[in-house]
PyMOL Python script that loads the backbone (N, CA, C, O; Angstrom):
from pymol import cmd

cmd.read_pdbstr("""\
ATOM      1  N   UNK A   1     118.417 192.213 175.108  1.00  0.00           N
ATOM      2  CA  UNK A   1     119.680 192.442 175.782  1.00  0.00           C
ATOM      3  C   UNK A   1     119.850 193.913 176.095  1.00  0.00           C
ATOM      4  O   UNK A   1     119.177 194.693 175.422  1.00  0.00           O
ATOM      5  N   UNK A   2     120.667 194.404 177.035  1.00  0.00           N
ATOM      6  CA  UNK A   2     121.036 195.979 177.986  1.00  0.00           C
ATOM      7  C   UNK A   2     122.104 195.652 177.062  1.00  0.00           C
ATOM      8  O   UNK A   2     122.766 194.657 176.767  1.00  0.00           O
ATOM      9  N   UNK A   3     122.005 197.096 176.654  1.00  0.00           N
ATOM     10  CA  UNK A   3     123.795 197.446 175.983  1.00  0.00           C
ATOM     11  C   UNK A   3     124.636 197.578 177.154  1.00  0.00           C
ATOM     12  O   UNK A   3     125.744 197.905 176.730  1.00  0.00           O
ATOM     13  N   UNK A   4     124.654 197.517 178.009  1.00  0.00           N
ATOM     14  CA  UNK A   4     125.642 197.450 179.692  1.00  0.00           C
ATOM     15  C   UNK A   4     126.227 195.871 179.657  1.00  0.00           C
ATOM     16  O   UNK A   4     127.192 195.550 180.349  1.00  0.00           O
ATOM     17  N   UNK A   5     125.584 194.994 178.839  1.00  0.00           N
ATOM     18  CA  UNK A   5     125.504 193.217 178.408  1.00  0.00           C
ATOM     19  C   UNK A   5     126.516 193.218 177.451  1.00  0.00           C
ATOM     20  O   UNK A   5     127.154 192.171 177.344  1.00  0.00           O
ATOM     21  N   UNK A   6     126.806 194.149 176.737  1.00  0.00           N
ATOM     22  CA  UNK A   6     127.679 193.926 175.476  1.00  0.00           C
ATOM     23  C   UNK A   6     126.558 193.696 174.319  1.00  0.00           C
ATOM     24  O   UNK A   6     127.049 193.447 173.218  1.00  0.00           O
ATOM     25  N   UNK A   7     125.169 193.736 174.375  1.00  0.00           N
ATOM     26  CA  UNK A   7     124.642 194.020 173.139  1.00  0.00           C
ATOM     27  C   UNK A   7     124.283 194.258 172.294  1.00  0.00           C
ATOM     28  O   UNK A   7     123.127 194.060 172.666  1.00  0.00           O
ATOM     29  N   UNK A   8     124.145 194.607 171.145  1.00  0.00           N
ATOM     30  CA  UNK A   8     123.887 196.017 169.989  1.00  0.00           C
ATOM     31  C   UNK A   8     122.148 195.869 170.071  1.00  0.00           C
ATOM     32  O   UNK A   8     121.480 194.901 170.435  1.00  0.00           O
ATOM     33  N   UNK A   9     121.807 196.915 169.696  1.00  0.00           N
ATOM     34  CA  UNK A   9     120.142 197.555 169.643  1.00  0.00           C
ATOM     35  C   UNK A   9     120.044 197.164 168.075  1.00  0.00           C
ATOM     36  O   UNK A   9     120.889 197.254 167.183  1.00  0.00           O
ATOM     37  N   UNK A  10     118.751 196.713 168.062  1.00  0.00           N
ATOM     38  CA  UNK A  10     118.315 196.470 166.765  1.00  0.00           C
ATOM     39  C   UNK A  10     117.793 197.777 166.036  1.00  0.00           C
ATOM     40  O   UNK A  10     116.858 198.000 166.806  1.00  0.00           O
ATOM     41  N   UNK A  11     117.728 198.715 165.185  1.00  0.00           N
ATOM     42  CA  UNK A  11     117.419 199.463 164.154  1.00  0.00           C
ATOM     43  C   UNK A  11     116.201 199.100 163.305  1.00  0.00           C
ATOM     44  O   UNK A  11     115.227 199.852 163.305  1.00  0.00           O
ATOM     45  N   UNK A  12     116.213 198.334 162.812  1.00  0.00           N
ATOM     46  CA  UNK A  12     114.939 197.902 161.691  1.00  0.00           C
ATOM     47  C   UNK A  12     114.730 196.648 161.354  1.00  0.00           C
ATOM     48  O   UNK A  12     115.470 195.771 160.908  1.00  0.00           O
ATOM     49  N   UNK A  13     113.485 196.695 161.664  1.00  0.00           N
ATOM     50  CA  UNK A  13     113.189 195.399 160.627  1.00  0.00           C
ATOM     51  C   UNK A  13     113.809 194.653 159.851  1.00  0.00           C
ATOM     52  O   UNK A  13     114.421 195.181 158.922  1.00  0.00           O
ATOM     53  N   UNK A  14     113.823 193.627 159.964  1.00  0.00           N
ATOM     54  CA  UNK A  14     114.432 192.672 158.657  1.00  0.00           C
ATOM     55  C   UNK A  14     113.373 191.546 157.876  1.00  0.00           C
ATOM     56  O   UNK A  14     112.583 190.963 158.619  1.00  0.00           O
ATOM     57  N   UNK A  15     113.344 191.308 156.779  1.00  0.00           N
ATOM     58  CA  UNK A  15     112.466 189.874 156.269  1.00  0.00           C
ATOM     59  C   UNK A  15     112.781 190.026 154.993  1.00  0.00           C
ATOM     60  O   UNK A  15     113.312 190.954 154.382  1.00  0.00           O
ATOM     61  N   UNK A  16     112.246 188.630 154.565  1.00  0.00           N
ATOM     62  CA  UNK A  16     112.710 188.461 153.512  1.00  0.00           C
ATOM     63  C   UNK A  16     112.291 189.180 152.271  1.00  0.00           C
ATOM     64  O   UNK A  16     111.237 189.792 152.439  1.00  0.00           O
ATOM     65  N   UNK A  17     112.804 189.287 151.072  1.00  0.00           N
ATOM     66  CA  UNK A  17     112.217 190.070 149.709  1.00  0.00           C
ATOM     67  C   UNK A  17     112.380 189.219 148.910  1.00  0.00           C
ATOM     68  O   UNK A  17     113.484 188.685 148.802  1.00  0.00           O
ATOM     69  N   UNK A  18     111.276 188.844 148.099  1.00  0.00           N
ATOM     70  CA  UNK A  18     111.560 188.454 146.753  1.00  0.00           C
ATOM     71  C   UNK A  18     112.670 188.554 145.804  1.00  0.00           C
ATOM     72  O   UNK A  18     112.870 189.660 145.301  1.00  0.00           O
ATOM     73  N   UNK A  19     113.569 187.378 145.417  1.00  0.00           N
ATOM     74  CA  UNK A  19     114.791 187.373 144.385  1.00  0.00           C
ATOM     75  C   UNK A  19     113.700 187.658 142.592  1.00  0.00           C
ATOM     76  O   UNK A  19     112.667 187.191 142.112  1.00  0.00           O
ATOM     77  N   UNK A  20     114.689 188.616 142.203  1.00  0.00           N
ATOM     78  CA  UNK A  20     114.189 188.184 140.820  1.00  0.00           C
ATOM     79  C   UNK A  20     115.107 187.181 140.385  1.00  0.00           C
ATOM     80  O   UNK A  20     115.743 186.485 141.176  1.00  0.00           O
ATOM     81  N   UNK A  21     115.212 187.069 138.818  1.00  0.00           N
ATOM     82  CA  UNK A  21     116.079 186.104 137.806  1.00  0.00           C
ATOM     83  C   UNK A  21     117.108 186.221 138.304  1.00  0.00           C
ATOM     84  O   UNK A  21     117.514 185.470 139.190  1.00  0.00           O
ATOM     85  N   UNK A  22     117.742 187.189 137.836  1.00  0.00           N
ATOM     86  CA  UNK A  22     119.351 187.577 137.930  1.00  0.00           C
ATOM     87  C   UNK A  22     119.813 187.483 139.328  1.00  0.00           C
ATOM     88  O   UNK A  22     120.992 187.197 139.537  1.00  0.00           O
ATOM     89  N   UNK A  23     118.875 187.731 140.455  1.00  0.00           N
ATOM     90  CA  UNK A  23     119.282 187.243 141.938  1.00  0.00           C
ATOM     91  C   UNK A  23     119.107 185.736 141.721  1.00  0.00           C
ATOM     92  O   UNK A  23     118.062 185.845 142.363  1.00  0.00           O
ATOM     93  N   UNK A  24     119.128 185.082 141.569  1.00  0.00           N
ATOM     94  CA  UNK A  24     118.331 183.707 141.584  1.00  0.00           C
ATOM     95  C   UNK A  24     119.390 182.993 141.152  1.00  0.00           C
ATOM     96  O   UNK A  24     119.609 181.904 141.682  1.00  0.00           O
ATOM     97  N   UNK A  25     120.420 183.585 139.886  1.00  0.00           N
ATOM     98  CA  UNK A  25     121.153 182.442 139.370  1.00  0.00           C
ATOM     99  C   UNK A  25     122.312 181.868 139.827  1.00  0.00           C
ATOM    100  O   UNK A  25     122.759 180.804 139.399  1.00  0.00           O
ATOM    101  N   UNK A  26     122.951 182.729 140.925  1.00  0.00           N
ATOM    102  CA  UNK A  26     124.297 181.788 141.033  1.00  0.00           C
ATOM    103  C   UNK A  26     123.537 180.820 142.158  1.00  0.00           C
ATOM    104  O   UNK A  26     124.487 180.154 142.572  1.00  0.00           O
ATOM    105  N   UNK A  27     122.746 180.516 142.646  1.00  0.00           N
ATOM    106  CA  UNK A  27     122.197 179.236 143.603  1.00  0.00           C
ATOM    107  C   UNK A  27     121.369 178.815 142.671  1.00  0.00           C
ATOM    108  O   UNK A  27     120.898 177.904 143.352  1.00  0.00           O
ATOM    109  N   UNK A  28     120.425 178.673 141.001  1.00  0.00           N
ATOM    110  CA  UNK A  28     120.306 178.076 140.213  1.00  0.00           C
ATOM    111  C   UNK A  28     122.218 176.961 140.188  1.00  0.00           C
ATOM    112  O   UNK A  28     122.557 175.901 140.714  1.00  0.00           O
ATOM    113  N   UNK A  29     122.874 177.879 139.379  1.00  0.00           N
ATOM    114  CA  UNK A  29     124.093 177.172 139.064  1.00  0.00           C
ATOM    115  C   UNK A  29     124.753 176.298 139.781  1.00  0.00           C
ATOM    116  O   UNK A  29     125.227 175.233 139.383  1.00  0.00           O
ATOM    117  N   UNK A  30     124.790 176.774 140.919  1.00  0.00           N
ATOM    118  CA  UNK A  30     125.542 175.779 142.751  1.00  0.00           C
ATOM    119  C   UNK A  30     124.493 174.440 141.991  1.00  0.00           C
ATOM    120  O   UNK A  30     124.917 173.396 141.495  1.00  0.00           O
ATOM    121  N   UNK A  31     123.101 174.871 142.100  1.00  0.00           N
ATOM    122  CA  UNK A  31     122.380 173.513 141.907  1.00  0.00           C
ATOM    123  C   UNK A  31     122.095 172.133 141.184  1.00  0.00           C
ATOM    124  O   UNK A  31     121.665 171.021 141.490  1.00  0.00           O
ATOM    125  N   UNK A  32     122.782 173.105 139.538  1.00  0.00           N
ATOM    126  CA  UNK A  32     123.294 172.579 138.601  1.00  0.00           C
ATOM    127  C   UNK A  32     124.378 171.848 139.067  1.00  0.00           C
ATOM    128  O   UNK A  32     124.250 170.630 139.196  1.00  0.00           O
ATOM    129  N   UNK A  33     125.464 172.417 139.350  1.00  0.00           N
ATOM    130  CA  UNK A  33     126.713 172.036 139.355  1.00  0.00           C
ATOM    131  C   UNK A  33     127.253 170.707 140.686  1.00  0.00           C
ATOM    132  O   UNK A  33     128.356 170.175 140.810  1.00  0.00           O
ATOM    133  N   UNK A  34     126.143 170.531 141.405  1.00  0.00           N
ATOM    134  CA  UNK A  34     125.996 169.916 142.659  1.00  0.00           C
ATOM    135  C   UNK A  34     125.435 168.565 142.117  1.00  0.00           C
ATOM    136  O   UNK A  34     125.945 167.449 142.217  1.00  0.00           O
ATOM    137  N   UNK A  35     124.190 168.952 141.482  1.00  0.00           N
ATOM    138  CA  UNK A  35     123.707 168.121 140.802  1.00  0.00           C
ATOM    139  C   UNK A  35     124.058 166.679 139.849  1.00  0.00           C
ATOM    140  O   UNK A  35     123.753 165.494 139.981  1.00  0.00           O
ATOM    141  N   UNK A  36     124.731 167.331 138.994  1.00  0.00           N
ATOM    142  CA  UNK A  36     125.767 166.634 137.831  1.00  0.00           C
ATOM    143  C   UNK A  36     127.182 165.830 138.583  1.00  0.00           C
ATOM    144  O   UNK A  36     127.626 164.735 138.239  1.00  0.00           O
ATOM    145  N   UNK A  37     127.735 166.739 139.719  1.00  0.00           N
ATOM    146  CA  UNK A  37     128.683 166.283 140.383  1.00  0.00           C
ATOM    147  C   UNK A  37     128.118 164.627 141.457  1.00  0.00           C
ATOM    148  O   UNK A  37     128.726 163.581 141.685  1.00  0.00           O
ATOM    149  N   UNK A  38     126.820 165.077 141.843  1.00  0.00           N
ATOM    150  CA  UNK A  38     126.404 163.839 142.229  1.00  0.00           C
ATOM    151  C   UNK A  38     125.582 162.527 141.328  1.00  0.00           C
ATOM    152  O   UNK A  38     125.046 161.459 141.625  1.00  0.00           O
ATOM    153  N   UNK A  39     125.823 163.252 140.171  1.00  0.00           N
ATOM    154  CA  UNK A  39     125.445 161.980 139.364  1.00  0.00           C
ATOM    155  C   UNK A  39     126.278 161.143 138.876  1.00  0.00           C
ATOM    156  O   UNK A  39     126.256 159.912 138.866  1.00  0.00           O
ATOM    157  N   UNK A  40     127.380 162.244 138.271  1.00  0.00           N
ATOM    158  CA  UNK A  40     129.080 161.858 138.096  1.00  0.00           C
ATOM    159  C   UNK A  40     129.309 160.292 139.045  1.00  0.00           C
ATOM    160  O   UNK A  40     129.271 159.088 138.790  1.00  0.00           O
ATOM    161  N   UNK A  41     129.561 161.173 140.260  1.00  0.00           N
ATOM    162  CA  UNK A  41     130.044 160.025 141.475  1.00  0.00           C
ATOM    163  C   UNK A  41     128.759 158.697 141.158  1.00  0.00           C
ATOM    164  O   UNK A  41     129.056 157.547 140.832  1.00  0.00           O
ATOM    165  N   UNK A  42     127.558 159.129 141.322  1.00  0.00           N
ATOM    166  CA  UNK A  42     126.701 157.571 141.382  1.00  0.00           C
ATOM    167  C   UNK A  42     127.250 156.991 139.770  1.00  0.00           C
ATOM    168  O   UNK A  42     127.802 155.893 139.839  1.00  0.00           O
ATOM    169  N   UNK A  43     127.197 157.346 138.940  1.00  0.00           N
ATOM    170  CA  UNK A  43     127.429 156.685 138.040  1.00  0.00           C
ATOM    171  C   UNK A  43     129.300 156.239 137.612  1.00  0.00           C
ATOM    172  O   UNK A  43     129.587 155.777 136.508  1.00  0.00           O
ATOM    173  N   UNK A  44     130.231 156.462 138.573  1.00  0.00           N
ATOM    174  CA  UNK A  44     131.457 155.733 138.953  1.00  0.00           C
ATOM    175  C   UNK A  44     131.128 154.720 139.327  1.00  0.00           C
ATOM    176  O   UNK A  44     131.339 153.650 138.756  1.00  0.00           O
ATOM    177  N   UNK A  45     130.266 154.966 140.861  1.00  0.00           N
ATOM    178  CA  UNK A  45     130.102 153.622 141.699  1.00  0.00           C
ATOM    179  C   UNK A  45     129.072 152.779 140.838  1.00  0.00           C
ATOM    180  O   UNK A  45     128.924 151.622 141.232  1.00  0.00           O
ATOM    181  N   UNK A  46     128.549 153.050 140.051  1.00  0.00           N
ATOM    182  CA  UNK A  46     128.112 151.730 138.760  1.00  0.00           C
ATOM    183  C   UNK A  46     128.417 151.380 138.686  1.00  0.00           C
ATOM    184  O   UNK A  46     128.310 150.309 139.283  1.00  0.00           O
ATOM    185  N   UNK A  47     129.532 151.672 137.662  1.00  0.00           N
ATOM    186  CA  UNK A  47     130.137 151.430 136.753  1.00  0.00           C
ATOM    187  C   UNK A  47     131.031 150.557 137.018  1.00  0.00           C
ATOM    188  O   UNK A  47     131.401 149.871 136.066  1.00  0.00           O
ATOM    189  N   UNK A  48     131.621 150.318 138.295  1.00  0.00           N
ATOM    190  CA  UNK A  48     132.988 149.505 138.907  1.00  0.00           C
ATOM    191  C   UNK A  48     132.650 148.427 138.727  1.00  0.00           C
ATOM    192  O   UNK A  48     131.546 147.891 138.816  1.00  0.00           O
ATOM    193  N   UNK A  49     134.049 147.906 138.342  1.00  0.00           N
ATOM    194  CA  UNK A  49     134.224 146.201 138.048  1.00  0.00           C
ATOM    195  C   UNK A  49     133.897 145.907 139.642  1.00  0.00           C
ATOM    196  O   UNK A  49     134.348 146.458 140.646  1.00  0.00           O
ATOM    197  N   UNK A  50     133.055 144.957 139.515  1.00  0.00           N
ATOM    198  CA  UNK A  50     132.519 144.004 140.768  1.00  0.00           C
ATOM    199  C   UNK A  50     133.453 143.167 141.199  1.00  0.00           C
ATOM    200  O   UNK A  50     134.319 142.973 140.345  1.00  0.00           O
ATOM    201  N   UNK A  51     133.646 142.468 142.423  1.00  0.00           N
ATOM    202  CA  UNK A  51     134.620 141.896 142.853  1.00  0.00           C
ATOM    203  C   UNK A  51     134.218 140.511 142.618  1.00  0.00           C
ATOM    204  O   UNK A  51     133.040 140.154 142.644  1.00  0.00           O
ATOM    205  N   UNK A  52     135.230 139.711 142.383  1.00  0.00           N
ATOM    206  CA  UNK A  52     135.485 138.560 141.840  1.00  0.00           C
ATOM    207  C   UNK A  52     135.243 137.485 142.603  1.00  0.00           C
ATOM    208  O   UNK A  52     136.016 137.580 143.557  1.00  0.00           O
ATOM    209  N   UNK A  53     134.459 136.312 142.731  1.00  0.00           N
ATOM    210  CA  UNK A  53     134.472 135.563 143.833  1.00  0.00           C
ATOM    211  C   UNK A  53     135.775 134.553 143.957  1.00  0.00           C
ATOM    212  O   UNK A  53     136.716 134.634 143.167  1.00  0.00           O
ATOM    213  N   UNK A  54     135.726 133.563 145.065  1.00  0.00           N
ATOM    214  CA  UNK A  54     137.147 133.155 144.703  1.00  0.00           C
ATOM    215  C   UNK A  54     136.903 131.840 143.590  1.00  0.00           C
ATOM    216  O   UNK A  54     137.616 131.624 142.610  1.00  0.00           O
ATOM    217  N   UNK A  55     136.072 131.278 143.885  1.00  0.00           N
ATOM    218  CA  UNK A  55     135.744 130.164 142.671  1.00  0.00           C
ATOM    219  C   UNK A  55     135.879 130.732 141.165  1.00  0.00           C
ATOM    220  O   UNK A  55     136.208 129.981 140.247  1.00  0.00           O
ATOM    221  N   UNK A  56     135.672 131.772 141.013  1.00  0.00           N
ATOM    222  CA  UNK A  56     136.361 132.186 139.708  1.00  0.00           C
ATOM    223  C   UNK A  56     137.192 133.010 139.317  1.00  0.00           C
ATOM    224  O   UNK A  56     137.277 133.931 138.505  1.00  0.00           O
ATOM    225  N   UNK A  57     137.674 132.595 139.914  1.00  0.00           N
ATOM    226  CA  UNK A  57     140.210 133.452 139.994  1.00  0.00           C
ATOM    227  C   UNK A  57     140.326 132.245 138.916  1.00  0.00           C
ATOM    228  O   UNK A  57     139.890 131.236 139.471  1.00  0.00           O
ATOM    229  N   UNK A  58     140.708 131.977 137.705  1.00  0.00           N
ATOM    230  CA  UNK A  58     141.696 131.125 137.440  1.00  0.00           C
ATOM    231  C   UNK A  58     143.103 130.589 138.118  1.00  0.00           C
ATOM    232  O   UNK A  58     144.025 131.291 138.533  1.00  0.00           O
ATOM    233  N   UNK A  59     143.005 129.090 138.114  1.00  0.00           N
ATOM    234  CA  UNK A  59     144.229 128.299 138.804  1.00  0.00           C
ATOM    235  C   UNK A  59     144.973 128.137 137.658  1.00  0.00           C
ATOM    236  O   UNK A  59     144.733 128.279 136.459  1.00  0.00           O
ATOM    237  N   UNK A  60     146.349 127.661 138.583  1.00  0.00           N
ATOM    238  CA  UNK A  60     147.281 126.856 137.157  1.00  0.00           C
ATOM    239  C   UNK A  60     146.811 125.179 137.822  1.00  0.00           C
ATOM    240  O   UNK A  60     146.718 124.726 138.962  1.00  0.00           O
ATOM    241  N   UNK A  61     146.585 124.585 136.370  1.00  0.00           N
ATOM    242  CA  UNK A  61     146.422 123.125 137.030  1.00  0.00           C
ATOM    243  C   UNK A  61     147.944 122.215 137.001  1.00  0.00           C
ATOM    244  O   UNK A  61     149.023 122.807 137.025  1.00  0.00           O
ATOM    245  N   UNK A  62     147.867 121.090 136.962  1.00  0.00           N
ATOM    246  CA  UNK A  62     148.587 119.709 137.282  1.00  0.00           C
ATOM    247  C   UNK A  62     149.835 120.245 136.194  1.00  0.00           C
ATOM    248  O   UNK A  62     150.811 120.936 136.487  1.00  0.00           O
ATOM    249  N   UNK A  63     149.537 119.802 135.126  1.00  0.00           N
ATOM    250  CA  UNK A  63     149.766 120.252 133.508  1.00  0.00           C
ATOM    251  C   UNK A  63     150.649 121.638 133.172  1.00  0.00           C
ATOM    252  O   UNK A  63     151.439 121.839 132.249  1.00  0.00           O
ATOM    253  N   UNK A  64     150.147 122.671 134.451  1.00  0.00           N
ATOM    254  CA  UNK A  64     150.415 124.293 133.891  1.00  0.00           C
ATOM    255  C   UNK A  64     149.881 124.866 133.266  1.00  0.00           C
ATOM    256  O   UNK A  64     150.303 125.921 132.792  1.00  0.00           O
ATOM    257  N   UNK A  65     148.504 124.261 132.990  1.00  0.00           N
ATOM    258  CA  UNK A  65     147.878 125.496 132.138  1.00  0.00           C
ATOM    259  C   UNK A  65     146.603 126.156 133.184  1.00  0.00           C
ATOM    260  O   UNK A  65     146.308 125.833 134.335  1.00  0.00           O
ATOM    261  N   UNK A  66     146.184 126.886 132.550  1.00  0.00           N
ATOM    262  CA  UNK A  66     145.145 127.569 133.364  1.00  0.00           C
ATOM    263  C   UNK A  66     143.881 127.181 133.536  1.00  0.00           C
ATOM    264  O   UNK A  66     143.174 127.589 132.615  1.00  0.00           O
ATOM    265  N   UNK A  67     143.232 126.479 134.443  1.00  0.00           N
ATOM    266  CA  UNK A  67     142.155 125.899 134.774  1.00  0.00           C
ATOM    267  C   UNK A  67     141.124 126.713 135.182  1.00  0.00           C
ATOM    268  O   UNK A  67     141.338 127.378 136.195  1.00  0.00           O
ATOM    269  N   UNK A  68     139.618 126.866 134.412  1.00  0.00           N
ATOM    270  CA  UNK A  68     138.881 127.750 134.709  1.00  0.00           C
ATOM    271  C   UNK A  68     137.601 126.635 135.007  1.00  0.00           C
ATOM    272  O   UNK A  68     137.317 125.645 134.333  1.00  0.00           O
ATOM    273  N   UNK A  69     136.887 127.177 136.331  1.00  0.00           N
ATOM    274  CA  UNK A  69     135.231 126.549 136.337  1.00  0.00           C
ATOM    275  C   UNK A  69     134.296 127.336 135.418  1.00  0.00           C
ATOM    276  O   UNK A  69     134.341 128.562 135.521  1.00  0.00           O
ATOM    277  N   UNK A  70     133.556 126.859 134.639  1.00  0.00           N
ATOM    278  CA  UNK A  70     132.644 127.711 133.895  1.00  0.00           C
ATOM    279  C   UNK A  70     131.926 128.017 135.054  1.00  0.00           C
ATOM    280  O   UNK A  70     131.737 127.177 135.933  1.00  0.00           O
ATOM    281  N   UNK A  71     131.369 129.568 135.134  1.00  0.00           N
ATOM    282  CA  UNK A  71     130.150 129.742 136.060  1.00  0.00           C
ATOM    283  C   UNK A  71     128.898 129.673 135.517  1.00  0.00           C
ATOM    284  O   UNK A  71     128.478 129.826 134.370  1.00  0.00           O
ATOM    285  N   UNK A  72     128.203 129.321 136.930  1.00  0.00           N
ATOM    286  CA  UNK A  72     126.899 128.997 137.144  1.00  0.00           C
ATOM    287  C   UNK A  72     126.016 129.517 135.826  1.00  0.00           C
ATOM    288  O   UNK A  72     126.086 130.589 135.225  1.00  0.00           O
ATOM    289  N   UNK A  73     125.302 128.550 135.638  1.00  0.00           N
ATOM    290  CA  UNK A  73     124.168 129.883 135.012  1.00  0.00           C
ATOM    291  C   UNK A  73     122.956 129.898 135.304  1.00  0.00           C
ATOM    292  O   UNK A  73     122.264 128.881 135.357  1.00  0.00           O
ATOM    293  N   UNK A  74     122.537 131.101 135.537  1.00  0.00           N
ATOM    294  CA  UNK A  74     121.047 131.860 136.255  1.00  0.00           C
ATOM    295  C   UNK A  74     120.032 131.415 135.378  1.00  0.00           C
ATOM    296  O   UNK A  74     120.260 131.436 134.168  1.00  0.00           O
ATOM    297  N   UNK A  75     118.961 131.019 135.802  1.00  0.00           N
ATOM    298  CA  UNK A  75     117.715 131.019 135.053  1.00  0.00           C
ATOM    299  C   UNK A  75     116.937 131.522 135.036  1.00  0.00           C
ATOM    300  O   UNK A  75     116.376 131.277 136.105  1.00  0.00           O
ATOM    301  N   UNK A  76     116.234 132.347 134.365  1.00  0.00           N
ATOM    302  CA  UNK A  76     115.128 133.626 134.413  1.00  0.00           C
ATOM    303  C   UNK A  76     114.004 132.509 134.066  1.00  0.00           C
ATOM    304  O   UNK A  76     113.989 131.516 133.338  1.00  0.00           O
ATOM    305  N   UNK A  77     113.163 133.073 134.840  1.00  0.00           N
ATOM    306  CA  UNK A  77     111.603 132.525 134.636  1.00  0.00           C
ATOM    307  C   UNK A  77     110.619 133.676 133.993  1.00  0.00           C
ATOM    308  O   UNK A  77     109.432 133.425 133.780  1.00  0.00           O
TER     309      UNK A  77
END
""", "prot")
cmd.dss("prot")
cmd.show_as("cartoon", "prot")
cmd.util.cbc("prot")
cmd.orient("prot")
């Protein structure tokens, strides 16, 4: 770019340098802390009571009392 463009002149070089430790740790910590926060959340969405189908809502029957279907049961082979 012409500085007549509105653009600034570059001066020097730039690239990257090696971080030591102590540069290194607050994006260690972000990583930590990002980390745990997304395990947090997956292990909510575990954890949630599953939704109920409608065959097993308890009714009131004839009588008034509460009528339940036993559910199914799975068979492992």
């Amino acid at each position: 770019m012409d500085r007549a463009e509105g653009g600034v002149a570059v001066d020097g070089y730039h690239y990257r340098r090696s971080l030591g430790a102590r540069e290194s740790l607050p994006a260690v910590g972000v990583g930590i802390v990002v980390g745990l926060a997304g395990f947090y959340l997956a292990r909510l969405l575990i954890q949630r009571t599953p939704l109920v189908r409608q065959r097993d809502i308890p009714v009131v029957g004839d009588r008034g009392s509460v009528v339940r279907v036993p559910p199914a049961r799975v068979t492992r082979s």
